[in-house]
C-alpha positions in Angstrom: 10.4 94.3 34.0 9.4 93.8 30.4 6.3 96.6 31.2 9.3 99.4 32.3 11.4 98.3 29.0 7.9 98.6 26.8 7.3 102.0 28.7 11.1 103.1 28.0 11.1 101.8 24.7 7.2 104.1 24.1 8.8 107.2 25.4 12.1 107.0 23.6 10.0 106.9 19.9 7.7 109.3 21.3 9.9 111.7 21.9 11.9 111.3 19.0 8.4 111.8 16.8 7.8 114.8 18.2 11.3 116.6 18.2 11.6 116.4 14.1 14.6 118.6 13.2 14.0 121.9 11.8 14.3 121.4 8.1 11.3 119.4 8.4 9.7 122.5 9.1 9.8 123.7 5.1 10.1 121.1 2.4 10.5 117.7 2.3 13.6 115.7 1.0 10.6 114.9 -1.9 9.8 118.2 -2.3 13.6 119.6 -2.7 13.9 117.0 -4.9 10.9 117.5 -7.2 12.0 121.2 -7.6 15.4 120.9 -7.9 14.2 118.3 -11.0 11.7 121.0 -12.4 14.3 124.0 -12.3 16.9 121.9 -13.9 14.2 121.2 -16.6 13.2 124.8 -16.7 16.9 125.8 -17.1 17.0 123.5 -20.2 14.5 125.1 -22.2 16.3 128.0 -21.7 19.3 127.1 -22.9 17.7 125.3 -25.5 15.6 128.1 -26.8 17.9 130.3 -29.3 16.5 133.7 -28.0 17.0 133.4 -24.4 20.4 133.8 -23.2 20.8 131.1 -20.0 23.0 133.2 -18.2 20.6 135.9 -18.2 17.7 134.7 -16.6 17.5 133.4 -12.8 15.3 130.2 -12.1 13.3 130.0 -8.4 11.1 127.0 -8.0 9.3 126.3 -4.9 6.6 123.8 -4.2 5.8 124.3 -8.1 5.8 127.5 -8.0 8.3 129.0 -10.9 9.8 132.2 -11.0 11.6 133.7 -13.6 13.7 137.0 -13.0 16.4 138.5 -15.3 16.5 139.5 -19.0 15.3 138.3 -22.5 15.6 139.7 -26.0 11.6 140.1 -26.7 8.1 139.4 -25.3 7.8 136.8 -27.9 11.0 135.1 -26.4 9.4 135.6 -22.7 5.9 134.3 -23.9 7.5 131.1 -25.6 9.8 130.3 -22.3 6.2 130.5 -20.4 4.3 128.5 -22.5 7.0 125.7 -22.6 7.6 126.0 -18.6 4.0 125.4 -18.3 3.7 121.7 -19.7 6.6 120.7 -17.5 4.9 118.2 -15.2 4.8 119.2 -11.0 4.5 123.2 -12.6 1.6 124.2 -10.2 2.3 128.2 -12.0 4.8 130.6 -13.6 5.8 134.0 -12.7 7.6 135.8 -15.3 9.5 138.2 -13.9 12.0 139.4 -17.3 12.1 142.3 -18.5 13.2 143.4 -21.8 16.5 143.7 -22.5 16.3 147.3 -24.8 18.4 146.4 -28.0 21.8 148.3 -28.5 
């Protein structure tokens, strides 16, 4: 008897090991976490910086893997969000997608 509960008990956790749900498939809860915490730090040098305009540019992080997509003022403005992105900790890179915004 306690052999069949043992062998239940075996094929009950085995089964449930190998039928992770889907979202396991991507990220981790971890990972999500990680850059959800880098994009909010990313967005706060861009609001912090008095050149960029936070509304204007669109952060992406994946897996530490930044994106930046939108508009800034100047390339000087773009190369200082990049450099400052950079020496956020988790940044694996940064791909500056901005264009410049032509002055009116």
């Amino acid at each position: 008897m306690k052999k069949i509960i043992f062998m239940a008990v075996l094929l009950v956790f085995g089964l449930a090991l190998f039928s992770a749900p889907a979202s396991m498939a991507g990220e981790t809860a971890g990972e999500y976490i990680d850059d959800s915490t880098m994009t909010t730090k990313v967005n706060a040098i861009i609001v912090k910086d008095p050149d960029a305009h936070y509304l204007k540019i669109d952060v992406t992080t994946t897996q530490g893997d930044v994106v930046l997509q939108g508009f800034v003022n100047s390339k000087e403005t773009e190369d200082r969000l990049m450099t400052k992105i950079k020496e956020i900790r988790g940044v694996k890179s940064v791909k500056s997608l901005l264009k410049i915004e032509e002055k009116k």
